[in-house]
Phi, psi and omega in degrees: 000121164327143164232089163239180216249194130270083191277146191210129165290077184305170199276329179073037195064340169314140176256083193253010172301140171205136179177211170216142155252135180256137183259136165331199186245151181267157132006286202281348169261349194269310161331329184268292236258352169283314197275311177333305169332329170306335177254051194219152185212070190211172137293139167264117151278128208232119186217165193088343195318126144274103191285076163293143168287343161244008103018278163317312181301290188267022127319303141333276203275018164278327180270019156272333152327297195125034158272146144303104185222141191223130168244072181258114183090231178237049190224120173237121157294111154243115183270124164280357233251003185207057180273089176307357189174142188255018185263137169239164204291107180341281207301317170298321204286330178284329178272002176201134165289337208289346200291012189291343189273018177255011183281334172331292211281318183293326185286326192266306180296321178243006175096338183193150192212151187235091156243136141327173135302136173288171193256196139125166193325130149321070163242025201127170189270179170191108150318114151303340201289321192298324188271307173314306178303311216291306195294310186274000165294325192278036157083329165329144166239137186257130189233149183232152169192127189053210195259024151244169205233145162210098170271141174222133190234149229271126210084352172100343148283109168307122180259136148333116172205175180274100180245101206254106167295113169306333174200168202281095170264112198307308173292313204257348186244357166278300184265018166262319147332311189252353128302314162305353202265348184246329201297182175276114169045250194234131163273133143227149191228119168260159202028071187268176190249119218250332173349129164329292201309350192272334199278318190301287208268015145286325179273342172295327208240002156281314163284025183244017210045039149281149177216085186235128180254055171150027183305121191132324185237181187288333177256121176249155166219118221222092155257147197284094141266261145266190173303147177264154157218157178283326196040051189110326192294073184305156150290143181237117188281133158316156176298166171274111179299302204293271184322337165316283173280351161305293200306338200266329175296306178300323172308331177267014155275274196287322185280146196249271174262146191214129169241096200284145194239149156073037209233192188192083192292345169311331184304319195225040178305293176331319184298302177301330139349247153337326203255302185291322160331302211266353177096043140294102160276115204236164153249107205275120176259190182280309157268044190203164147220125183235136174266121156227166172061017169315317206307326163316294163355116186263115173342307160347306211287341178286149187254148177304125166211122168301118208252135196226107185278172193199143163295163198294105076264315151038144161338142156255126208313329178287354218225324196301316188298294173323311202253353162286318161343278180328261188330346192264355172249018178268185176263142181110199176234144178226156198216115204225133185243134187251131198211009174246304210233130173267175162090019181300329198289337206301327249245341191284347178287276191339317168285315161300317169315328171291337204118002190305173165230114179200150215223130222241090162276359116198203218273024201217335228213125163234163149247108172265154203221124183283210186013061196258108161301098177293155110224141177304130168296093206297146156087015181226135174238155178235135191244109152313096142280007191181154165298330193244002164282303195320339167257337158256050168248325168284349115338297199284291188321287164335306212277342187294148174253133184124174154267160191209140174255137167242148186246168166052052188259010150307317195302294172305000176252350182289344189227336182228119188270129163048035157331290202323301210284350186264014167264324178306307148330335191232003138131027177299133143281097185227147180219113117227189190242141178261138171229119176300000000 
């Protein structure tokens, strides 16, 4: 792992960015829609790619497999048709959570799949059990020994069943979904997690002859055939929502004109939502958001407003570090519940250091106290605890009068390709530095 840093010249609250940004492909679809390529038996093409670290990671662990993969640009080929082992790789698997959804696709195709518990950013617990149960209604049987699962499901076949999320899992209703796509006869997954990204690598894989029904809403329904094949047919990653409104938060902080590109503001209604609430002016087009004339604009004129995250259509969890930003420059008190990941909050040191006032009434629950003057601390460094604290810690750095170090910015490269340069780019004083 890089251990590299952010030295950043902060703004000294002036809003003097100005530009246009384009958003990448998301992640949280690309990912997926990666591991799925195991049900298919052809090559996959991939366009749109953000050339992300984990991106990267899961490449690595399909060609620990035995995939074939060529990553040129933001075009990724992945051939699956000669996949050598249903074991994924200890070291990797631990080091990115999203990699528990290729146990689906592995699980469906060969009968039997070996993982560890996953890894990926400290935000909270993530129960494995749901993915455990769901496998053994679907005919699996389970052995845990030490921190690996080695499932298997008995004939060498996935069976078809009824599975009821105890709660709305994002993760958990994609790869069960895409578990479904080989078993024996019909999967229904009720109180499913309704997020764009499930809808997006579901019609991909419908047009590749999957027959999967009501993806988008709470009840998916998955009848089981063959092998899928693309004959050609790339998949094309949706824009990234989640990056979407990081830029857009940051743009009402920092930006004087900010034009967001390629995006898909229907994504993030909750977000704009909430931003327009507090006196952000923006012009929302079908693929575009625009800030203009911000710099006028004093941080004052923004109003306090209480953030409550949810699954989607909902506030999104991803979205709460960037807008605890937001809110530390607002008028008032703002009170913001986190309702997916406790333990979220860690990210809140980093603002106090700067000057934030802002007060953790448990692992669930902050108070913010607004129109908070940042400056950098000589001898304080600021730490990426997470991928999405890590961008609003570079947000609060920006918002600063001083200069500020950010640490740990792997965390912030798993999700956002070339920050840097693309802050640079909008007039950011941003460097970075590799620490041996």
């Amino acid at each position: 792992m890089k251990n590299d840093t952010f030295i950043i010249e902060g703004l000294g609250g002036k809003k003097t960015l100005n530009g246009e940004v384009s958003i990448n492909g998301a992640k949280n679809a690309v990912l997926k829609a990666m591991a799925a390529t195991v049900l298919f038996s052809d090559t996959v093409k991939l366009e749109n790619v953000p050339d992300t670290e984990d991106v990267k990671k899961m490449n690595s662990i399909l060609e620990k497999l035995g995939a074939k993969i060529s990553h040129l640009d933001h075009t990724v080929t992945i051939d699956s048709t000669k996949l050598n082992t249903s074991d994924i790789d200890v070291d990797l698997a631990q080091s990115m959570r999203a990699s528990v959804v290729l146990t689906g696709p592995l699980l469906s195709r060969f009968g039997k799949v070996v993982f560890p518990v996953p890894g990926g950013c400290v935000i909270g617990t993530r129960p494995i059990d749901l993915f455990i149960e769901a496998y053994k209604k679907m005919g699996a049987e389970v052995v845990q020994d030490n921190d690996a699962y080695t499932i298997t499901a008995k004939g060498g076949k996935l069976k078809g069943a009824e599975i009821f999320f105890n709660i709305q899992t994002v993760g958990g209703t994609e790869t069960l979904m895409m578990a479904g796509v080989l078993a024996e006869g019909k999967t229904v997954l009720k109180n499913c997690a309704m997020e764009p990204e499930i809808v997006s690598v579901a019609e991909y894989l419908n047009s590749c002859g999957a027959q999967i029904k009501g993806a988008g809403t709470s009840t998916i329904e998955i009848i089981g055939g063959g092998l899928l094949q693309s004959k050609g047919n790339s998949y094309i990653t949706m824009p990234d929502r989640i990056e979407t409104g990081s830029f857009l938060i940051l743009g009402a902080l920092c930006a004087n004109n900010l034009k967001i590109t390629k995006c898909n503001p229907a994504h993030i209604e909750s977000t704009i939502h909430l931003l327009k609430e507090a006196g952000v002016d923006m012009t929302i087009g079908k693929d575009f958001i625009e800030i203009k004339n911000n710099g006028v604009v004093l941080n004052s004129s923004f109003k306090s407003v209480n953030v409550r995250t949810h699954e989607y259509p909902g506030f999104p969890t991803d979205l709460q570090a960037p807008m605890v930003t937001f809110l530390s420059q607002t008028t008032g008190e703002s009170i913001v519940l986190e309702t997916i990941y406790e333990g979220r909050f860690k990210f809140t040191d980093n603002l106090k250091k700067l000057g934030a006032d802002i007060t953790i009434m448990n692992p669930r629950e902050i108070l913010i106290h607004g129109n908070a003057e940042l400056k950098s601390v000589t001898g304080e460094s600021l730490e990426s605890y997470d991928l999405r604290a890590g961008f609003a810690t570079v947000i609060a750095a920006l918002l600063a009068k001083g200069t500020s170090v950010v640490n740990n910015v792997y965390y912030i490269d798993r999700g956002y390709e070339n920050l840097e340069g693309r802050l640079s780019a909008l007039g950011a004083k941003i460097v970075r530095k590799s620490v041996c």
